[in-house]
FIMI-975162 format. One line per 3 residues: number of its first residue (from 1); their letters; for each residue x, y, z of C-alpha. Coordinates in nm, 4 decimals, always signed. Example, Ala and Ser with C-alpha at 12.3 -4.5 7.8 and 13.67 -1.06 7.14 Angstrom:
<pts>
1	AS	+1.2300,-0.4500,+0.7800 ~ +1.3670,-0.1060,+0.7140;
</pts>
This chain:
<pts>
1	XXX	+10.8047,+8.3413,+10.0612 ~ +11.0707,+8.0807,+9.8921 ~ +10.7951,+8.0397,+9.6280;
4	XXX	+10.7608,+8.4068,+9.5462 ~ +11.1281,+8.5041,+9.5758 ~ +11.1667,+8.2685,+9.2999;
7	XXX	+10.8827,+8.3152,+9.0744 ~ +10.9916,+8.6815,+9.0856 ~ +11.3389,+8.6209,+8.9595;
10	XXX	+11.1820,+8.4311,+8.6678 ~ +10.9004,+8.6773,+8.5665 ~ +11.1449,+8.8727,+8.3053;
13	XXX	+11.2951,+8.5860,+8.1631 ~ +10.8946,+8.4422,+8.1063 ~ +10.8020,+8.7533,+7.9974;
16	XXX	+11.0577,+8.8110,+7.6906 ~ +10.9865,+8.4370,+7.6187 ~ +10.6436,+8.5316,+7.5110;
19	XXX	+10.6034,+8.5489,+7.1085 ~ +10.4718,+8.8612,+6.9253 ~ +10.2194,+8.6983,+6.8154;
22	XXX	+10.0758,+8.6100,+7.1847 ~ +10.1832,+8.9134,+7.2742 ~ +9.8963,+9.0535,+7.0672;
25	XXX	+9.6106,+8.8251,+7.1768 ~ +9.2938,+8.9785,+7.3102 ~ +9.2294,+8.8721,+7.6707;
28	XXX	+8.9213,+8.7333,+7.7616 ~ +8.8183,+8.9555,+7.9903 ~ +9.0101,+9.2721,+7.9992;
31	XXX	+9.2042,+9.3854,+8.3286 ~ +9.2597,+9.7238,+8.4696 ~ +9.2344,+9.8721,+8.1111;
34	XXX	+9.4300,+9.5894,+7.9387 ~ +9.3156,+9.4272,+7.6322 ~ +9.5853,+9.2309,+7.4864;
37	XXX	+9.8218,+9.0314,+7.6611 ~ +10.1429,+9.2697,+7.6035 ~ +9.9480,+9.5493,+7.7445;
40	XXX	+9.9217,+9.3314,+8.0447 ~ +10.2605,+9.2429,+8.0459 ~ +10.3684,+9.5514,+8.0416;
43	XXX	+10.1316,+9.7186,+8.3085 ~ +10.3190,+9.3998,+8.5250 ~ +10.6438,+9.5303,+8.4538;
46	XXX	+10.5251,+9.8501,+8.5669 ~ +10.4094,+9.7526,+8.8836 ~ +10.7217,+9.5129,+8.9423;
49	XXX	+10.9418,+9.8555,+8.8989 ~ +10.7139,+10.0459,+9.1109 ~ +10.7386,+9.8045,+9.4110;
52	XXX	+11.1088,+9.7645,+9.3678 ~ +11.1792,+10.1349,+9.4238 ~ +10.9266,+10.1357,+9.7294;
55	XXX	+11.1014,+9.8275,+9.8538 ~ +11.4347,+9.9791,+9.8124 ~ +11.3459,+10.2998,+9.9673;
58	XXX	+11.2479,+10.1344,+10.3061 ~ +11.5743,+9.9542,+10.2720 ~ +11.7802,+10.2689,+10.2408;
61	XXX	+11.5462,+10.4210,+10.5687 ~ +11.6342,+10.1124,+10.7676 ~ +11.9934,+10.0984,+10.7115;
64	XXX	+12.0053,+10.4968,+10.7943 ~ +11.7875,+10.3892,+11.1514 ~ +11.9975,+10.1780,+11.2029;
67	XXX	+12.3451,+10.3608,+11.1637 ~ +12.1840,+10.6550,+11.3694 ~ +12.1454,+10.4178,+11.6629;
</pts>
């Protein structure tokens, strides 16, 4: 989990590190639609955001359980 945490925190930094010119690289094999490597990027970002407001939605629903008991 210590592993994750951390490679989390460090995925935008890595990901604004990556040149224009990789950016538009062809992937070898494409990956749910993506064919370049900032497509990818971005359909990570996507995800990251998407998970984020899932994962702070339970939050908020746990700390209201727990203030109603």
């Amino acid at each position: 989990m210590d592993q994750l945490i951390v490679q989390l925190k460090g995925q935008l930094t890595r990901s604004k590190q990556i040149s224009t010119e990789q950016l538009d690289q062809d992937l070898d094999t494409p990956f749910l639609g993506c064919k370049t490597v900032g497509e990818h990027v971005g359909l990570t970002l996507m995800y990251e955001a998407t998970h984020m407001r899932k994962n702070q939605a339970m939050k908020r629903m746990i700390e209201h359980v727990s203030v109603k008991n």
